[in-house]
C-alpha positions in Angstrom: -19.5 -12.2 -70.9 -16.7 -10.4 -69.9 -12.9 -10.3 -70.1 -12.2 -12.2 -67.7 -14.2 -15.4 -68.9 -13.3 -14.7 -72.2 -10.0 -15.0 -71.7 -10.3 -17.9 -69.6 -12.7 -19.6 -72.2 -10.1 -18.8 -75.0 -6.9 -19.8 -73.2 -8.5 -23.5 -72.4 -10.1 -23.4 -76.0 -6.3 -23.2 -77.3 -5.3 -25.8 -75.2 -3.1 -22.9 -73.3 -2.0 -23.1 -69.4 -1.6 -19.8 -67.5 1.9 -20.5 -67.3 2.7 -20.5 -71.1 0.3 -17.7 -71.7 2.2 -16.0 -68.8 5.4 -16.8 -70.2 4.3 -15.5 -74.1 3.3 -12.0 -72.7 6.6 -11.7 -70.2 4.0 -11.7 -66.8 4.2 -13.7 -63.8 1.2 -16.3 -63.9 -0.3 -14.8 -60.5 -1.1 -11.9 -63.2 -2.8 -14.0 -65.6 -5.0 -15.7 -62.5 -6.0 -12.7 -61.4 -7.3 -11.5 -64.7 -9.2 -14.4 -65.5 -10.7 -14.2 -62.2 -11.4 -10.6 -62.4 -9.1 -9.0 -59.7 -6.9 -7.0 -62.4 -6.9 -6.0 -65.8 -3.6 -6.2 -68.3 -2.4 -3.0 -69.8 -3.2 -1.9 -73.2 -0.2 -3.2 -75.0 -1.3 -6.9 -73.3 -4.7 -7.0 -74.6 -3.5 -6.1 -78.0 -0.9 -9.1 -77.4 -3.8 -10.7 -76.3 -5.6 -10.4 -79.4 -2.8 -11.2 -82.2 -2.8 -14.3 -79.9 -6.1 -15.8 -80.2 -7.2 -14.1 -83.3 -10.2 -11.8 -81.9 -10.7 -8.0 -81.8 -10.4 -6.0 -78.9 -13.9 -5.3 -78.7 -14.5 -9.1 -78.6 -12.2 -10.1 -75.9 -13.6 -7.2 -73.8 -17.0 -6.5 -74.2 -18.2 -9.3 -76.4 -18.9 -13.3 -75.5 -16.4 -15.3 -77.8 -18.0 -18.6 -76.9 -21.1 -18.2 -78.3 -19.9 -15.9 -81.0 -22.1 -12.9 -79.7 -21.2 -9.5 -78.8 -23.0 -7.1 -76.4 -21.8 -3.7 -77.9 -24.4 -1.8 -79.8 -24.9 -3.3 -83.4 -23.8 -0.1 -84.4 -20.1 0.8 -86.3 -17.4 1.6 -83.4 -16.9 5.4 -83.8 -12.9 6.3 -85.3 -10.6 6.3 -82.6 -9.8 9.6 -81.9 -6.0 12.1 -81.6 -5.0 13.7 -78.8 -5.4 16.6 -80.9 -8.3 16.1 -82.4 -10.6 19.2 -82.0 -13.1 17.2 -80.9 -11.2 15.9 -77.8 -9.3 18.6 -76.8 -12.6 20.9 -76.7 -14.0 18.1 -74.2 -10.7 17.5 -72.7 -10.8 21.4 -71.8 -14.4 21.9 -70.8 -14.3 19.4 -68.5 -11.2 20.1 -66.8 -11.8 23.6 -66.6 -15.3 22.7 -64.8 -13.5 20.0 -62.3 -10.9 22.9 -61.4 -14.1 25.7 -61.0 -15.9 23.4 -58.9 -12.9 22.5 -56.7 -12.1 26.1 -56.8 -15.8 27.1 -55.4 -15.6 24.9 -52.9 -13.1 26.4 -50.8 -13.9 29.5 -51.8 -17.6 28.9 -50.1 -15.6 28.0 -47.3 -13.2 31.7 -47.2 -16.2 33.8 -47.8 -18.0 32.0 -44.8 -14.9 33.0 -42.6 -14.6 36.9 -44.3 -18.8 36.9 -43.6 -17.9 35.7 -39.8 -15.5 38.1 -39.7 -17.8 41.1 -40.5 -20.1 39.6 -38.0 -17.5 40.1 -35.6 -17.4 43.8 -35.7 -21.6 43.9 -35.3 -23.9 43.1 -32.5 -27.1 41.6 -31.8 -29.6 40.2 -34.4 -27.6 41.6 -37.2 -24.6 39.6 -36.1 -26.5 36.5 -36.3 -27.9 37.0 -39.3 -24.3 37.8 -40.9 -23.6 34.7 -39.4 -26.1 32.5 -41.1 -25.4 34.0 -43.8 -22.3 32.4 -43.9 -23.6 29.2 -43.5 -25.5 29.9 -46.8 -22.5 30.7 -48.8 -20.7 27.4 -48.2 -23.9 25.8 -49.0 -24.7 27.4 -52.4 -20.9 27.3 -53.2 -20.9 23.6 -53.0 -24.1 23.5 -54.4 -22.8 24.8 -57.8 -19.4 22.8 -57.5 -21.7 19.5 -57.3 -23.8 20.8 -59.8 -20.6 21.0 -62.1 -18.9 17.4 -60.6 -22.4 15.5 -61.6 -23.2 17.2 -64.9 -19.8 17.4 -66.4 -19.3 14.5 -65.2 -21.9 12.6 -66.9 -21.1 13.9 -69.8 -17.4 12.5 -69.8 -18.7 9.2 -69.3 -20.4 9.7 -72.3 -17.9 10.8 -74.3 -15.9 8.4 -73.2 -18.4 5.5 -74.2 -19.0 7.2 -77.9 -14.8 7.3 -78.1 -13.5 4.5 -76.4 -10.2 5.0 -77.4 -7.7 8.0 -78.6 -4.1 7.7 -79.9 -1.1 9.3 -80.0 0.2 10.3 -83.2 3.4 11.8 -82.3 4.3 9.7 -79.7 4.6 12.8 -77.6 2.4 14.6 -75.2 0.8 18.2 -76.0 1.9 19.9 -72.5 5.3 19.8 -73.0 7.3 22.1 -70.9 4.2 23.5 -69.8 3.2 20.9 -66.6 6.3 21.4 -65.1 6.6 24.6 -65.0 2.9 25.3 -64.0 3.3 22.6 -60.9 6.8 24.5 -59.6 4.4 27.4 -60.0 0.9 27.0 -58.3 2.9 24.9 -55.4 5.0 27.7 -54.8 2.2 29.8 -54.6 0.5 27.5 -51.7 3.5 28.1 -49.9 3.6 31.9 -50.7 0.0 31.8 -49.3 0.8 29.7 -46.0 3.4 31.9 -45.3 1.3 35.3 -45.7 -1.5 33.5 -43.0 1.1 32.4 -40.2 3.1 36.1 -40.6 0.2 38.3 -40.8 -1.7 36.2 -37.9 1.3 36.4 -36.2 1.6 40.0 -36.7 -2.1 40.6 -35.0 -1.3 38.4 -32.5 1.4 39.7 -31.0 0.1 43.6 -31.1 2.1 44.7 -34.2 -0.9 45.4 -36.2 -2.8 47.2 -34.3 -6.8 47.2 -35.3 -10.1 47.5 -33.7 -11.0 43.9 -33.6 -8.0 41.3 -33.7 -10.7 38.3 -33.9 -12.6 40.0 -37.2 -9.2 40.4 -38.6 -7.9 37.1 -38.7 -11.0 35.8 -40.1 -10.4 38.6 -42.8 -6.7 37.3 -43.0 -7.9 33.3 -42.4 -10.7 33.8 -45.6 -7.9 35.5 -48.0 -5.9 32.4 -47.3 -8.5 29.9 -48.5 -9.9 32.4 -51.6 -6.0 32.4 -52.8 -5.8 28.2 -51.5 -8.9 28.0 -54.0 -8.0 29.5 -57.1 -4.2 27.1 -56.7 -6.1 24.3 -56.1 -8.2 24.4 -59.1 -5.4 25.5 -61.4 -3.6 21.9 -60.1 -6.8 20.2 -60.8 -6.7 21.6 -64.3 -3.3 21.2 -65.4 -3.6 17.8 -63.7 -6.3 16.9 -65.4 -5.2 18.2 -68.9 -1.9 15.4 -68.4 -3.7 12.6 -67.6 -5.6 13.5 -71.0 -2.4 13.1 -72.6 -1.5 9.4 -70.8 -3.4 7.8 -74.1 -2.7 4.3 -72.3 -4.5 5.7 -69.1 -7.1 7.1 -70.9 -7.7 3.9 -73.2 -7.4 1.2 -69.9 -10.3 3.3 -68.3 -12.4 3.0 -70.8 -11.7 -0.9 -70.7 -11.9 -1.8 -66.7 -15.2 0.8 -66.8 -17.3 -2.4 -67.8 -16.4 -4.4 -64.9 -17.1 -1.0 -62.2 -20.4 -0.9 -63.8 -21.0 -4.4 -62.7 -19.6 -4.0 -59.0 -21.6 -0.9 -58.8 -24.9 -2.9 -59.0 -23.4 -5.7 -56.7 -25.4 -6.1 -53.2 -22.0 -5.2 -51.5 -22.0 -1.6 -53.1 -25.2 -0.6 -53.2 -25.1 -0.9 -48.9 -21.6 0.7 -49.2 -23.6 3.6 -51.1 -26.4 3.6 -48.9 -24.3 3.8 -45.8 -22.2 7.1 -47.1 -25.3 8.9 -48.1 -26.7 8.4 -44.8 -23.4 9.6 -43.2 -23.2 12.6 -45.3 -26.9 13.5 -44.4 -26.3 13.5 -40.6 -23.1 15.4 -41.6 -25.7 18.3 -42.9 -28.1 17.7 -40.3 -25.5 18.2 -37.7 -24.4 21.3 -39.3 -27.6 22.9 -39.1 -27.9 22.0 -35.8 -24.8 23.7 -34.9 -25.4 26.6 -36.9 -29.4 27.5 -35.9 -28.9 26.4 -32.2 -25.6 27.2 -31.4 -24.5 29.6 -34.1 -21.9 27.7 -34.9 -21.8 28.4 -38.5 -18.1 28.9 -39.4 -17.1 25.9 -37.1 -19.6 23.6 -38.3 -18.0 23.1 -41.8 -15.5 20.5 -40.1 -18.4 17.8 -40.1 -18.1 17.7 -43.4 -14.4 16.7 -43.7 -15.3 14.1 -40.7 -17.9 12.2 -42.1 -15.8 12.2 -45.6 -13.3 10.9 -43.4 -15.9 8.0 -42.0 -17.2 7.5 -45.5 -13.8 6.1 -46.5 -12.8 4.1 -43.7 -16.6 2.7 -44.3 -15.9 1.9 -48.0 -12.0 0.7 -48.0 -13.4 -1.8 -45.7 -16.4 -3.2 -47.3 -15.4 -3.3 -50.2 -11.6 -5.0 -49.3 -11.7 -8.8 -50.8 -11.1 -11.5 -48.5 
């Protein structure tokens, strides 16, 4: 059983209407309807509320089934709630941030090395410029081989850390970054617009004649790819630093870790598993397309924009099966 029949099983039990149990924890009652029926969940400090009120644990009114007195969490003791700066935590908190940002990183820097490659191929001719070409194709491929690599291992492995340590606190009250966020977001978005600046002058520059080189179109690719290597490297450092707040939100991190039950539900619903089914067949003509481009039409370094397409199609696909009528 889950929360939301719990709740609604202990509120009648107490002889409570949504509008008093609305009115002890300060919501409106649409709030209290839509948890019982599933469509949200209250915030931390609400299901602790929650709790005091009826007189169950937390683990209970979540994961357990109060009307029959049963609970489907392992038999096993819940493991101590951890700190924020436990060493336990932060050492997971950093690997996998650090293996998010990487694997953002790689990605777009796949994508510049392809352009650099295409670039060289520029300046070459006949079979040796196609085969620089394809070789470009490759790159982006083994690049975002290894940043998936990263996404599905690490993150596994945060799901099941967060299942082992359901919840974390906050001894201080305050979070570990400090100063630091701040001052590392003024920084890495000043340097995307450092870096969009450098691509329109210095294309602008070749353009208009006032670099002169041998081969204007092998140069902006050279000039396109530094753009997108440099774009990389910012993006992951926001991905990490972005990241290592939201492991400082302890009320984030904890509500997670309670609505995770209820996505493990919808994701073996009928509904998702076509939603599923339908992206992964998207994405596959997205790489069959590519290779089509790139083999028959050499297409290698303009190909990559079926990617972004079919990510595109993917979402429309999902917000609108899985909207609730």
């Amino acid at each position: 059983m889950l929360f939301d029949k719990n709740l609604q099983y202990l509120r009648k039990k107490n002889k409570i209407t949504q509008e008093d149990l609305a009115e002890k924890l300060d919501v409106s009652r649409q709030s209290v309807s839509k948890w019982e029926t599933g469509e949200a969940y209250p915030e931390t400090e609400k299901l602790i509320a929650l709790c005091d009120l009826f007189g169950v644990t937390l683990d209970d009114l979540v994961r357990g089934d109060v009307a029959s007195g049963k609970q489907e969490s392992q038999t096993q003791e819940e493991p101590p709630s951890l700190s924020i700066k436990d060493e336990k935590y932060v050492k997971h908190v950093n690997g996998f941030s650090i293996a998010m940002a990487v694997g953002v990183a790689l990605i777009l820097i796949g994508v510049a090395i392809c352009v650099i490659i295409s670039g060289f191929s520029e300046t070459l001719k006949g079979n040796m410029s196609e085969l620089i070409s394809i070789m470009g194709g490759v790159a982006v491929i083994l690049f975002t081989a290894v940043a998936l690599f990263l996404f599905i291992y690490k993150g596994m492995a945060h799901d099941r850390f967060r299942i082992k340590h359901p919840t974390v606190h906050n001894p201080d009250g305050k979070g570990t970054d400090g100063k630091t966020f701040p001052t590392a977001m003024a920084c890495l978005v000043a340097g995307i617009l450092i870096d969009v600046v450098f691509l329109v002058v210095m294309t602008a520059l070749v353009n208009t004649g006032i670099i002169v080189t041998a081969n204007a179109d092998a140069t902006t690719c050279y000039i396109t790819g530094s753009f997108l290597f440099v774009l990389g490297l910012i993006i992951g450092g926001l991905v990490y630093i972005g990241i290592i707040r939201d492991a400082n939100d302890v009320d984030k991190y904890n509500r997670k870790n309670v609505i995770q039950h209820k996505a493990k539900e919808n994701a073996n619903s009928p509904r998702e598993k076509l939603v599923n089914a339908i992206c992964g067949a998207v994405m596959l003509s997205a790489t069959a397309a590519f290779l089509l481009l790139g083999f028959i039409g050499n297409y290698w370094h303009q190909g990559w924009v079926v990617y972004p397409v079919a990510g595109i199609i993917c979402g429309i696909i999902s917000t609108i099966m899985r909207a609730k009528y």
